[in-house]
C-alpha positions in Angstrom: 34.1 -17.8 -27.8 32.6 -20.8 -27.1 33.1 -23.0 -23.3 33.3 -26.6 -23.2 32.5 -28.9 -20.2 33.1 -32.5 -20.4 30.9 -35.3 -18.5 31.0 -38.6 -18.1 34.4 -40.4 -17.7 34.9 -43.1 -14.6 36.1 -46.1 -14.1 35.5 -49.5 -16.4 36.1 -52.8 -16.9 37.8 -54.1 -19.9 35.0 -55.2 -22.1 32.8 -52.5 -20.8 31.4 -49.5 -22.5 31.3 -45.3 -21.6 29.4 -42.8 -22.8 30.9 -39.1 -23.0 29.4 -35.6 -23.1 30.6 -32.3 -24.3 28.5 -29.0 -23.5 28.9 -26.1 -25.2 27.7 -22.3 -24.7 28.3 -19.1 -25.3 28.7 -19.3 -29.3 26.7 -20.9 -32.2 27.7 -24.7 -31.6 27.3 -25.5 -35.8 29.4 -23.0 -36.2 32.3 -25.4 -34.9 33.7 -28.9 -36.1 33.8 -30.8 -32.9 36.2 -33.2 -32.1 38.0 -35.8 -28.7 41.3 -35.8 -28.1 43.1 -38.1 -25.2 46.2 -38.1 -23.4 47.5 -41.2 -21.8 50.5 -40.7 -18.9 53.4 -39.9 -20.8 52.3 -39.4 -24.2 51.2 -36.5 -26.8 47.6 -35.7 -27.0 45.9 -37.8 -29.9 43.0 -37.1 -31.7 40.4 -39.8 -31.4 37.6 -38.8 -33.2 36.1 -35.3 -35.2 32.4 -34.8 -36.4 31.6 -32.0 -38.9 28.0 -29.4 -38.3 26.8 -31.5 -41.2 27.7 -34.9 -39.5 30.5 -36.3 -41.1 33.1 -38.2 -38.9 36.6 -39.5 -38.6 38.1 -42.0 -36.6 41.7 -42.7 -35.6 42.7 -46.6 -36.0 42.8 -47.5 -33.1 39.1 -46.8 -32.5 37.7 -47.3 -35.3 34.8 -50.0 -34.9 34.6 -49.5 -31.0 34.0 -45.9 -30.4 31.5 -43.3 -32.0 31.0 -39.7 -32.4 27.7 -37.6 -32.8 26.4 -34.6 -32.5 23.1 -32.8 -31.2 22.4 -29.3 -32.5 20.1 -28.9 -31.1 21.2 -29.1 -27.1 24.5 -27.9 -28.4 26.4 -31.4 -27.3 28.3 -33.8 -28.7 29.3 -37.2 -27.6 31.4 -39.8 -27.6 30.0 -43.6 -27.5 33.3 -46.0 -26.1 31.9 -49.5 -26.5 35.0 -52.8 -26.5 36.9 -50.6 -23.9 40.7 -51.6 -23.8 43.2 -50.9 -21.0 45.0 -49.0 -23.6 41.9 -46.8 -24.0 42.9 -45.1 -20.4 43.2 -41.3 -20.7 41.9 -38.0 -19.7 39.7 -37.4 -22.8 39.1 -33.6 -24.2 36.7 -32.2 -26.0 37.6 -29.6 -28.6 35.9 -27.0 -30.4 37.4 -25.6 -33.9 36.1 -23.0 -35.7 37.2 -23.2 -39.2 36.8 -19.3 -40.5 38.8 -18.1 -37.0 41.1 -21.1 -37.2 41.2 -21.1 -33.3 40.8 -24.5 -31.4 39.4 -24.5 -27.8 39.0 -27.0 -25.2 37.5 -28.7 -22.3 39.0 -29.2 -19.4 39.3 -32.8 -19.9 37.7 -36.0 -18.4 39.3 -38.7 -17.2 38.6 -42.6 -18.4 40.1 -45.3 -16.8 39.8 -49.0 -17.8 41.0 -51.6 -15.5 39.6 -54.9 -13.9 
């Protein structure tokens, strides 16, 4: 079973950029494809980005261009880089761990972003 801790969320202007972290421990991190989530008041949670071991990634729309997902294997982390930040981009963002021969998802505890002038 592997734990999650998300870091990095705050306060930003529109315009502005944010940089997100994602520990993991207690499991092989390649084991897992990693992926963010957010959930803005009053809505479903939405998946925002997902990276593979190997390093392949997906985007939803509507961050596609701005935002960017990696990986580092070797500190068992993965990020998310927000640059072009949008009001709309307000959320508590979660970090989520899948592991694909389990099929069980787990989770963060979520971090919240916030982008206002």
């Amino acid at each position: 079973q592997v734990q999650l801790v998300e870091s990095g969320g705050g306060l930003v202007q529109p315009g502005g950029s944010l940089r997100l972290s994602c520990a993991a421990s207690g499991s092989i991190f390649t084991l897992y494809v990693m992926n963010w989530y957010r959930q803005a008041p009053g809505q479903q949670r939405a998946l925002v980005a997902t990276i593979t071991s190997g390093g392949s990634t997906t985007y939803a729309d509507s961050v596609k261009g701005r935002f960017t997902i990696s990986r580092d294997n070797a500190k068992d982390t993965v990020y998310l880089q927000m640059n072009s930040l949008k009001p709309e981009d307000t959320a508590v963002y979660y970090c989520s761990a899948y592991n694909i021969p389990t099929r069980t998802s787990y989770w963060g505890q979520g971090t919240q972003v916030t982008v206002s002038s």
